[in-house]
Each structure stands twice: as structure tokens, then as C-alpha cells.
Steps between C-alpha positions, in 0.01 A plus 500: 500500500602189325540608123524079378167475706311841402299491210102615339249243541151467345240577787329200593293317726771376687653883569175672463440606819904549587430760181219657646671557863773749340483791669693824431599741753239708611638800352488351174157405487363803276764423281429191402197273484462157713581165318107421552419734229782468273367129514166592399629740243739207342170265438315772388768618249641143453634554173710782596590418859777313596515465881747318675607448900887545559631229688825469713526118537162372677429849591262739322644841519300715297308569166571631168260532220593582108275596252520410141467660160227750623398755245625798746226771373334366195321833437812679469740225286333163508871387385588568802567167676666437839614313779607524810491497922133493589514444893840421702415447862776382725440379854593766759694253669712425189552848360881626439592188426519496132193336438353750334816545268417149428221509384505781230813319393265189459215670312763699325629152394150389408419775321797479276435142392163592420679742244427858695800730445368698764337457884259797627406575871272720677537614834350757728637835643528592803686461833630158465499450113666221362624724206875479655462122501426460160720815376791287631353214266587656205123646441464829400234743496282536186352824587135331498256437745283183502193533784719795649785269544881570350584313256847328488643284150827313512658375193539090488821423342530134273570240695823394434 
């Protein structure tokens, strides 16, 4: 991994279909959805979505997906605004690398210039959970469920 070279680009036609071909382990598969639909989720929620493919260099090494100022369960506290990791899908080949640390820190980033103080994540349970990955973030757990997935929060700091 080449950190001058890594960085989140805008899913295009020209990276489309490297986008589409990430593939998690197999193992992971119930735990998170494939890029496909997190595509067709981002034009149907275009306002909220904000998908991008991580890139090493030339090379697209996986997906990451925030969403943005969502009212989190209107019926409860519409004032409730948040956002957050939607979908982070790194190529099998390319996980342990630190890709995936890259790319909270990037929507992290994003988020905070956007004026969020705080990120949110979901994740599943299970054998295989990627709560230990994002624990060691910084997120914490919020106590909620959201579509019977934890709920992490990590405080974003000024930058500065």
C-alpha cells in the first residue's frame, strides 16, 4: 500500500465495473452487501449517499459508502440527524492491509468538513463481525440497534 497513491474516488464510468468486481471473502458475504446494491441504493438515495471506490494508485481496491445527514428515526426525535459508514467493502485480496483503516479515516475526514462532530456505523454480529475493527477505530457502542445491527459512534475531533 502506497499511502501518497491511496485515496477515495467518485465511482464512475471509467471504474464502474473495477467497483462492481469487489469481492469480499466468502465468509464475509452475510455481513455485508455487494457493491452492486450499494450502487443501486446510492442513486436511489442520492441525496444522502455518498459512495466512493478506494484506490491504491491505478488499482481499485475496494468500496466505501457514507451517508449524510439522515434523520436516524424521525418517529422517535426527528432532530435526530446523522452520518456515517453506509457500506465498506474491501477486496479479499487487499484485506489487512490498512485499506480499510483508510477509508473510515477518509469519510471520517469528510464528514468533519461537512461539520458532523460525530461518525456512526452499523455492523452485524456474528462469527466474523467487524465490531473489533471498528472498536479499534475509536467507535464505540451506542447501545442501539438499527435493522438488528450494533451500532458504533466515534467522536470527530476539529480539525486542527
Amino acid at each position: 500500500m502506497s499511502t501518497s497513491a491511496l485515496r477515495l474516488e467518485p465511482v464512475t464510468e471509467a471504474n464502474f465495473d473495477a467497483v462492481c468486481a469487489i469481492r469480499v471473502r466468502p465468509d464475509q458475504d452475510r455481513l455485508v452487501s455487494p457493491v452492486v446494491k450499494s450502487l443501486a441504493e446510492a442513486y436511489v438515495h442520492g441525496a444522502t449517499a455518498w459512495p466512493r471506490a478506494i484506490v491504491d494508485g491505478d488499482e481499485v481496491v475496494g468500496f466505501v459508502m457514507a451517508f449524510l445527514d439522515i434523520a436516524w428515526a424521525p418517529e422517535r426525535d426527528p432532530a435526530d440527524i446523522r452520518s456515517g459508514i453506509w457500506r465498506l467493502n474491501v477486496s479479499a485480496a487487499h484485506q489487512a492491509k490498512g485499506y480499510g483503516r483508510f477509508a473510515v479515516q477518509a469519510v471520517t475526514d469528510e464528514l468533519r468538513r461537512r461539520g458532523a462532530d460525530r461518525a456512526y456505523v452499523t455492523w452485524e454480529t456474528g462469527p466474523g463481525t467487524p465490531e473489533p475493527f471498528y472498536l479499534g477505530l475509536g467507535f464505540r457502542l451506542t447501545g442501539e440497534l438499527s435493522g438488528g445491527q450494533r451500532v458504533g459512534v466515534r467522536d470527530l475531533l476539529p480539525a486542527g
